[in-house]
C-alpha positions in Angstrom: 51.1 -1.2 -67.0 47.9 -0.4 -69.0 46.5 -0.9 -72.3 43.8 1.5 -72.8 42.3 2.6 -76.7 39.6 5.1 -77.9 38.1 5.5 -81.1 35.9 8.6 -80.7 32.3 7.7 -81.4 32.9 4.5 -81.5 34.5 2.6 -78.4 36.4 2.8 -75.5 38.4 0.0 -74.1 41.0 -0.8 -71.1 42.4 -3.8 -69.1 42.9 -4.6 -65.5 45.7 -5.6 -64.7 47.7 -3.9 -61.4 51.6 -5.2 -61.3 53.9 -4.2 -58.7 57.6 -2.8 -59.6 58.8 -6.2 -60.5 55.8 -6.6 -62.7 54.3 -9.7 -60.6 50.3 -9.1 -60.6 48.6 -7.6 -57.7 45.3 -8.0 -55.9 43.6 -4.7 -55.5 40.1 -3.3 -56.1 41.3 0.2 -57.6 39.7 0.5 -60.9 41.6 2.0 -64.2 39.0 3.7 -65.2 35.8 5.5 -63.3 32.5 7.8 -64.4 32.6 11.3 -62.8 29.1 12.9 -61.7 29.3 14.6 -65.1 28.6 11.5 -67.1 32.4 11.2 -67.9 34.4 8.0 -68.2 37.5 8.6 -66.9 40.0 5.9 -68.3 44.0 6.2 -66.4 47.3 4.4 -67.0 50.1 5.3 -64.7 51.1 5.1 -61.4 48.7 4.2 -58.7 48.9 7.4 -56.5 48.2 10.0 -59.2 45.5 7.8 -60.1 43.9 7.1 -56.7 44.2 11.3 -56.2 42.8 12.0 -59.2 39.8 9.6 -58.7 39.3 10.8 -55.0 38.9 14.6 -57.0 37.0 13.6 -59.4 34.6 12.0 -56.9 34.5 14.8 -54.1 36.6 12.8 -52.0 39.4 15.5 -51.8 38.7 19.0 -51.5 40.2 21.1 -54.2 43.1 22.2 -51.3 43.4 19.0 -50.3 44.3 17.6 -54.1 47.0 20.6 -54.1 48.2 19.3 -51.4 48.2 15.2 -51.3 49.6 16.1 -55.4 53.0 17.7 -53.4 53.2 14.6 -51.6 53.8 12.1 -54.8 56.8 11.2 -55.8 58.2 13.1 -58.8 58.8 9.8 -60.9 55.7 8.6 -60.9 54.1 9.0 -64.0 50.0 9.4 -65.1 47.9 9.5 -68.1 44.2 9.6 -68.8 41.4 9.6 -71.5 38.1 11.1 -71.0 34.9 9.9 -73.1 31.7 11.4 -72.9 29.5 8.1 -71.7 26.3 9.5 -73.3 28.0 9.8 -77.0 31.4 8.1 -76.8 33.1 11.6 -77.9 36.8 11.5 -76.7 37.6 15.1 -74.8 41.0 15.3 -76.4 41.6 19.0 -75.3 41.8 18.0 -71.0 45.4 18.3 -71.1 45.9 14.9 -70.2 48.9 12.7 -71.9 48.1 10.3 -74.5 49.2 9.3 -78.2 47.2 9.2 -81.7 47.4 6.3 -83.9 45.5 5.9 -87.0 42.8 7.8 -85.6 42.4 5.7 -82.2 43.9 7.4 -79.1 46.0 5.0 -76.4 47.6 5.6 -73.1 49.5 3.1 -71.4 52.4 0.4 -72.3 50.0 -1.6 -74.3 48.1 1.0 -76.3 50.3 1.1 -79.2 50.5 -2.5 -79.6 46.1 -2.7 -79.3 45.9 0.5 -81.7 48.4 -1.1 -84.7 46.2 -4.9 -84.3 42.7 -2.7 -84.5 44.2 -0.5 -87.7 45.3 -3.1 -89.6 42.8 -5.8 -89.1 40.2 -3.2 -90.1 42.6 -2.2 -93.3 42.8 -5.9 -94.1 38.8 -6.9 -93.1 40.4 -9.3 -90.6 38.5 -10.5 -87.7 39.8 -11.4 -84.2 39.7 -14.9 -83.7 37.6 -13.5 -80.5 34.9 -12.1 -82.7 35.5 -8.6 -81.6 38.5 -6.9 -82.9 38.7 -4.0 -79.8 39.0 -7.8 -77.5 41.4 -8.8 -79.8 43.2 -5.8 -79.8 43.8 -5.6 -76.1 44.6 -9.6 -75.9 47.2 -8.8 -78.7 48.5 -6.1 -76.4 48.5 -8.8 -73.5 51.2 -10.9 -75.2 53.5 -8.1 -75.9 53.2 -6.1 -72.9 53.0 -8.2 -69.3 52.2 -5.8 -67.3 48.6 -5.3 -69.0 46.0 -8.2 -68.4 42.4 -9.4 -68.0 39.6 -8.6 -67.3 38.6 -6.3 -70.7 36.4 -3.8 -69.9 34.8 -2.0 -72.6 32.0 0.1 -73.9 31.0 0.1 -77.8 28.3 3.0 -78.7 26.3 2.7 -81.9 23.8 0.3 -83.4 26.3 -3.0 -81.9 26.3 -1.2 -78.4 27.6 -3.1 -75.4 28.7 -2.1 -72.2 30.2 -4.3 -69.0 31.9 -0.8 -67.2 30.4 -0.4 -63.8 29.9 2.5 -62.5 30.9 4.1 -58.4 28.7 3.0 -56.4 28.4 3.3 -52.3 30.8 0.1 -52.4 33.6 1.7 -54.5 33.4 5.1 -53.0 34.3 3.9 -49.3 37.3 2.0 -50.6 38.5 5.2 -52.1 38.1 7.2 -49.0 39.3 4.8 -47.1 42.5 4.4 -49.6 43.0 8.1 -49.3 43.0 7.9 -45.5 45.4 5.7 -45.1 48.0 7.1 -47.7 47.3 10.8 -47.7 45.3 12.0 -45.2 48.1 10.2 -42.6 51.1 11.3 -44.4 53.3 14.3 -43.2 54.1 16.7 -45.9 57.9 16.0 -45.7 56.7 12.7 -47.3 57.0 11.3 -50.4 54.4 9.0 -51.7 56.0 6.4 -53.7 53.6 4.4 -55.7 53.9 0.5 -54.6 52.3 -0.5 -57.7 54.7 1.0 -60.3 55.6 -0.6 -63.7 57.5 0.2 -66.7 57.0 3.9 -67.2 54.1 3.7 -69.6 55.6 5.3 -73.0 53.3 8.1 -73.1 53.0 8.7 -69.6 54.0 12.1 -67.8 55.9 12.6 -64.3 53.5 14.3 -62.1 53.4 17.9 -61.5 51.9 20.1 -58.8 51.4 23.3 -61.7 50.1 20.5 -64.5 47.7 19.3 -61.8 46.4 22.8 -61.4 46.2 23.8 -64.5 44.5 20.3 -65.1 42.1 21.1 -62.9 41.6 24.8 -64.2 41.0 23.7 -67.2 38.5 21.3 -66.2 36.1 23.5 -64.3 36.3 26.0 -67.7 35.2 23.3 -69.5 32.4 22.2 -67.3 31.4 25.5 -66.2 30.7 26.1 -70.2 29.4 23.0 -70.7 26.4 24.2 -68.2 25.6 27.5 -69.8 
């Protein structure tokens, strides 16, 4: 249900499009993609609880106890995925643990990103330009024909000389639906639940089912790196 592609350095691109399990398009204001306080951009294909849960943590919504504990509650089929780009450089963080897949040097996530990283290779191999004069918006509308479930808006950010940038980042507006989402759906539920994402779609190809220990060890991981990245 996502197309999402990262060429370290370079760019970072993903679509908007939510679908619901019978891949009919629906209205919501949950982003794919979000900047941390650490000056990450966070980009997420999946399911829509693991990603709502892992933005709310991200954010501070969630203490780390409660992201334990809302992660028990998800449903064991739903599956999540994620890039992370340093916004001041563009460097892609491939060593997070997060799922993703290489091709030709450009790292994707989600049902479209194979079809938007073969279109950006070869139209770089054969000097071809998108009829959209940008071959990372052709890439992704390339995607959009093949896969349905991934859709407009594009939202991208190019770093170099040619920068450009039309991401938004969380502001008051953003954070209050999020708390707000994780009210109702987590902070409600009874931990006999299970949290079945309403907005699920083809299992993206290079997606993972969720896991309570990945999550940890996720998270683990993350506060090592940080925690150096300080010092």
């Amino acid at each position: 249900m996502t197309t999402a592609i990262v060429k370290t350095l370079k760019f970072a691109a993903v679509d908007s499009l939510w679908t619901d399990i019978f891949h009919n398009a629906v209205e919501t204001e949950t982003r794919k993609y979000i900047y941390s306080s650490n000056d990450e951009l966070f980009i997420f294909s999946g399911d829509h609880f693991p990603i709502l849960l892992e933005q709310a943590q991200l954010l501070g919504i969630v203490t780390e106890d409660e992201y334990y504990r809302f992660y028990d509650l998800l449903d064991k089929n739903d599956v999540f995925g994620c890039l992370i780009i340093e916004a001041s450089t563009g460097h892609h963080l491939a060593d997070e643990g997060y799922i993703f897949e290489w091709n030709a040097g450009i790292a994707h996530t989600g049902s479209g990103g194979k079809f938007a990283s073969d279109f950006y290779y070869y139209a770089k191999r054969y000097k071809y330009t998108s009829i959209h004069g940008c071959n990372i918006e052709g890439a992704l509308r390339y995607a959009f024909y093949w896969d349905k479930c991934s859709g407009e808006p594009i939202r991208k950010r190019i770093w170099g000389r040619r920068s450009f940038d039309n991401t938004e980042p969380v502001g008051l507006e953003y954070r209050k639906f999020l708390e707000q989402e994780i009210n109702n759906f987590f902070r409600g539920a009874k931990m006999d639940n299970i949290l079945r994402s309403a907005m699920r779609t083809s299992p993206t190809p290079n997606g993972a089912k969720v896991s309570l220990e990945e999550a940890k060890n996720r998270l683990q991981r993350r506060k090592a790196r940080l925690s150096k990245k300080k010092t």
